[in-house]
C-alpha positions as a Markdown table, in Angstrom:
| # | Residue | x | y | z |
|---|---|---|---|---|
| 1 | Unk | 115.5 | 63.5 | 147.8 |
| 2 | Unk | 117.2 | 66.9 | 147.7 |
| 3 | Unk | 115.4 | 69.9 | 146.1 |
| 4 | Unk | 117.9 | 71.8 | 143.5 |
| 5 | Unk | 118.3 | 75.8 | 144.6 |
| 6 | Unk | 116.2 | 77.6 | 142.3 |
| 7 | Unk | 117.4 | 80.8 | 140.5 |
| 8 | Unk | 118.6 | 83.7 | 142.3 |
| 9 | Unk | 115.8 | 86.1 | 142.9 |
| 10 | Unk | 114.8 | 89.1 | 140.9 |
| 11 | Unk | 117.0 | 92.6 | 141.9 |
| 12 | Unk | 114.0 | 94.8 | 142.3 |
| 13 | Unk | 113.3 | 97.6 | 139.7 |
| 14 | Unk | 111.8 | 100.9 | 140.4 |
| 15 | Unk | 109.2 | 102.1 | 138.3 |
| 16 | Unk | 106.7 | 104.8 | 138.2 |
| 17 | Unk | 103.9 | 104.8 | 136.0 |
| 18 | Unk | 103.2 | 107.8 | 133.7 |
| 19 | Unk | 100.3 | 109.0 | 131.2 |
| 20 | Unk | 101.8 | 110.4 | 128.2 |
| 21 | Unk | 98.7 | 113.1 | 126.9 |
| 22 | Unk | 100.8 | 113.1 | 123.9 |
| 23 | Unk | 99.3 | 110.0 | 122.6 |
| 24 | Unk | 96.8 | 108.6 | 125.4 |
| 25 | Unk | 99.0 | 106.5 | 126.3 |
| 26 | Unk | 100.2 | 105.0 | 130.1 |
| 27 | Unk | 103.7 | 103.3 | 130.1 |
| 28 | Unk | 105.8 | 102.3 | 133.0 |
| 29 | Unk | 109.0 | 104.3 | 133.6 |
| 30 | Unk | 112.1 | 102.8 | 135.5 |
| 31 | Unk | 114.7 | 103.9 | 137.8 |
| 32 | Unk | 118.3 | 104.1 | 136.3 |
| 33 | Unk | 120.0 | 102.7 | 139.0 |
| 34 | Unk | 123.3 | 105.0 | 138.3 |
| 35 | Unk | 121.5 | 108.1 | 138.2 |
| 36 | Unk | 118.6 | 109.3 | 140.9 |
| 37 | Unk | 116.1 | 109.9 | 138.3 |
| 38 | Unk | 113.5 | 107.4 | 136.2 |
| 39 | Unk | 113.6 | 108.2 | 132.3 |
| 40 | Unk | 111.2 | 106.5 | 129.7 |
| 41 | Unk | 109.7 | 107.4 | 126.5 |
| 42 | Unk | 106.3 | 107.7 | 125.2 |
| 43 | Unk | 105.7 | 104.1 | 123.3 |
| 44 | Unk | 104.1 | 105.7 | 120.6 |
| 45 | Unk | 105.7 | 109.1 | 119.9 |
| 46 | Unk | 109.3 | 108.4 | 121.8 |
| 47 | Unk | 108.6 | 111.7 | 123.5 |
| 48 | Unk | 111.0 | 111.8 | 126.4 |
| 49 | Unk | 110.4 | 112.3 | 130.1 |
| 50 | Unk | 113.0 | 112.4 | 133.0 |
| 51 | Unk | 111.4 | 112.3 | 136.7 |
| 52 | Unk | 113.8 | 113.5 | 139.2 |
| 53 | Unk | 114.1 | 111.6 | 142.8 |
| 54 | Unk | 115.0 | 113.6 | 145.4 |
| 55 | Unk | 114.4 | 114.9 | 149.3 |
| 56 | Unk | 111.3 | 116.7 | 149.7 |
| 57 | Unk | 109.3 | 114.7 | 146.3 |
| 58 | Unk | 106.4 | 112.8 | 146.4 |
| 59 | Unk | 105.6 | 109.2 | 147.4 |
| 60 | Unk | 103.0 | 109.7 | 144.4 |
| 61 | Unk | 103.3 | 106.3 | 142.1 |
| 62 | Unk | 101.4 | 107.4 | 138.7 |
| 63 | Unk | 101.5 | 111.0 | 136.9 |
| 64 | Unk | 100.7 | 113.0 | 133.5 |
| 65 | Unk | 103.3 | 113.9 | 131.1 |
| 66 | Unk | 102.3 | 116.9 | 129.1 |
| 67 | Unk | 103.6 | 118.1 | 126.1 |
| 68 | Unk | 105.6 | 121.6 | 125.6 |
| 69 | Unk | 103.4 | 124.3 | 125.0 |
């Protein structure tokens, strides 16, 4: 009996989470895979964040995004 292949796996995506104080909301964030940055929006307002990725940055998965004062 011969097993079929199953699908390819998954590529792995990148994520961060983030709490938007905007609305009290937490969303997941993902990596764009062109750019070294993650970039969501708030799933309630569509308040914008961008999280740069560079050397000398955290290993810190979840953060705040506060609104412009």
């Amino acid at each position: 009996m011969s097993e079929e292949p199953g699908p390819p796996p998954a590529t792995q995506r990148f994520w961060i989470g983030v709490l938007f104080e905007c609305c009290g909301v937490y969303a997941r964030i993902y990596r764009k895979l062109d750019v070294k940055c993650y970039s969501g929006r708030c799933p309630k307002c569509q308040r914008e964040v961008t999280v740069k990725v560079g050397a000398g940055g955290t290993a810190d998965r979840l953060f705040r995004a506060r609104p412009p004062r």
